[in-house]
PLY file of the C-alpha trace (Angstrom):
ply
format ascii 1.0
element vertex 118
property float x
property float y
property float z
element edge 117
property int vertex1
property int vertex2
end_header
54.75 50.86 138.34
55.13 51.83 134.54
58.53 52.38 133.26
59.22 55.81 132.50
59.04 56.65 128.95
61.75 58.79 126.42
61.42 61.86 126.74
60.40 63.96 123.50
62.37 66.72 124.25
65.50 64.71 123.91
66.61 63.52 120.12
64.76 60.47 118.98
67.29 59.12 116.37
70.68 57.99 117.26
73.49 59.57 115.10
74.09 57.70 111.99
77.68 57.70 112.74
78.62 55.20 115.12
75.25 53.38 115.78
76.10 49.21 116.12
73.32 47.01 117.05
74.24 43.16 118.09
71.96 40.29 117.95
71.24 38.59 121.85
74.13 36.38 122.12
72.04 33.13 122.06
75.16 31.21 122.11
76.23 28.52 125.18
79.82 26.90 125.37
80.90 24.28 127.69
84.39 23.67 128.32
85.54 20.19 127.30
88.20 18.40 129.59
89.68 17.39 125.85
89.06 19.20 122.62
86.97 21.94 121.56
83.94 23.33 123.69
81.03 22.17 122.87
78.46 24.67 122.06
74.47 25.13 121.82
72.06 27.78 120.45
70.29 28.43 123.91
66.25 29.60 123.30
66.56 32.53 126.11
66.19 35.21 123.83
68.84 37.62 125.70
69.07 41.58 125.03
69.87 43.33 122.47
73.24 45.04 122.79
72.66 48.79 121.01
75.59 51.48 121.03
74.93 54.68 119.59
75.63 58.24 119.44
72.96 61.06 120.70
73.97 64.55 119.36
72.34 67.02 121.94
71.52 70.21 120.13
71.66 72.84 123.22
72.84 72.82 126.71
69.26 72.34 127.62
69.01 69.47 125.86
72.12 68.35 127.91
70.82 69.51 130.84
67.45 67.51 130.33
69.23 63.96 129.23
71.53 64.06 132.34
68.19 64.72 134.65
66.67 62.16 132.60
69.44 59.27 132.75
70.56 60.40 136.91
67.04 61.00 138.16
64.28 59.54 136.40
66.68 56.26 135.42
68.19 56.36 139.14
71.75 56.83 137.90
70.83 55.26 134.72
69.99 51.72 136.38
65.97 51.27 135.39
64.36 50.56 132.93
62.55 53.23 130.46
60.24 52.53 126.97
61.16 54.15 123.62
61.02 53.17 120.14
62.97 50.42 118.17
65.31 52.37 115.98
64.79 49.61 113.29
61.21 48.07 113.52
59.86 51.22 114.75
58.02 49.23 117.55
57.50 50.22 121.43
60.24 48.11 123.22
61.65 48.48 126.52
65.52 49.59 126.98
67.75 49.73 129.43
71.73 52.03 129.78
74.40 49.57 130.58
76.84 51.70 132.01
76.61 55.83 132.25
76.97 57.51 129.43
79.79 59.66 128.71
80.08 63.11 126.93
81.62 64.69 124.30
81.72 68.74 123.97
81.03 69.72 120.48
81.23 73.69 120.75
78.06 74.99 122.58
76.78 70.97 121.86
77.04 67.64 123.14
77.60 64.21 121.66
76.45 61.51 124.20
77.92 58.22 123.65
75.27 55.65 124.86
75.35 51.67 125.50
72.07 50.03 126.24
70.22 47.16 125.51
66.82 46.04 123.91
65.06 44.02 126.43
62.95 40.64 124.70
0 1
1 2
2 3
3 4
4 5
5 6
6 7
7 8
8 9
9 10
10 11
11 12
12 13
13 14
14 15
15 16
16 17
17 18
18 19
19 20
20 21
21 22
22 23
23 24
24 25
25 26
26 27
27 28
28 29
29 30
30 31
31 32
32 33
33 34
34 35
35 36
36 37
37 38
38 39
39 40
40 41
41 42
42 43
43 44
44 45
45 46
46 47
47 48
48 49
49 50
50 51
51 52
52 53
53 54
54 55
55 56
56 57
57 58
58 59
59 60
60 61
61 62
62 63
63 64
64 65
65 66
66 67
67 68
68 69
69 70
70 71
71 72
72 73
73 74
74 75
75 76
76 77
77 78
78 79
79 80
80 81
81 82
82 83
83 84
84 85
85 86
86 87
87 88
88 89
89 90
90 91
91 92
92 93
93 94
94 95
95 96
96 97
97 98
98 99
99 100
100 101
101 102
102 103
103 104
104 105
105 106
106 107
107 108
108 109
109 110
110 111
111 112
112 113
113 114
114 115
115 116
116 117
C-alpha cells in the first residue's frame, strides 16, 4: 500500500523560526573496559532528525492537520511522502512523537518532530 501523501491544504513550508535539521547520526561507540570508547562512522545511513514549526492559518487548517496526523497517520505512527524542505526532492517522512499545539489568537503554531527516512 502507498504511503499517504501531504496534504495540500495544510502549509508546505515549515516556519523559518525554529526549523533545525540534524544529519543521521552515523556515529557507533563501544565502551572500552580502559580508556576512551572507541568509535566508527557506521555506513547505515539512519534518518534524518527534522524539527520545525507549522503555523496553521485557520481553525480549519487545524482541524485538517489533526485528522491528518490521528487518522490518516494512525495517531501519527506511519509513514507519509512530502517534499524535502532543502533539496526540494520527494522523500518519505515520518512524526516521532505527536505534535503539540500552540494557540496563536484564532491560529495555531504546531510544533513538529519527524524524521527524513534514507
Amino acid at each position: 500500500m502507498p504511503n499517504p501523501s501531504w496534504p495540500v491544504a495544510l502549509p508546505q513550508f515549515f516556519d523559518r523560526d525554529g526549523f533545525e535539521r540534524a544529519p543521521a547520526d552515523e556515529i557507533d561507540r563501544t565502551p572500552m573496559d580502559a580508556g576512551p570508547a572507541k568509535q566508527r562512522r557506521n555506513a547505515r545511513g539512519g534518518p534524518e532528525a527534522i524539527r520545525g514549526n507549522l503555523y496553521l492559518r485557520s481553525e480549519q487548517q487545524h482541524q485538517d492537520f489533526k485528522a491528518f496526523v490521528e487518522t490518516t497517520l494512525d495517531g501519527a505512527t506511519l509513514e507519509f511522502d512530502w517534499v524535502d524542505p532543502d533539496t526540494q526532492e520527494a522523500a518519505t517522512w515520518r512524526f516521532t512523537r505527536m505534535p503539540t499545539y500552540t494557540k496563536i489568537g484564532q491560529r495555531y503554531l504546531a510544533h513538529c518532530d519527524m524524521e527524513i527516512l534514507p
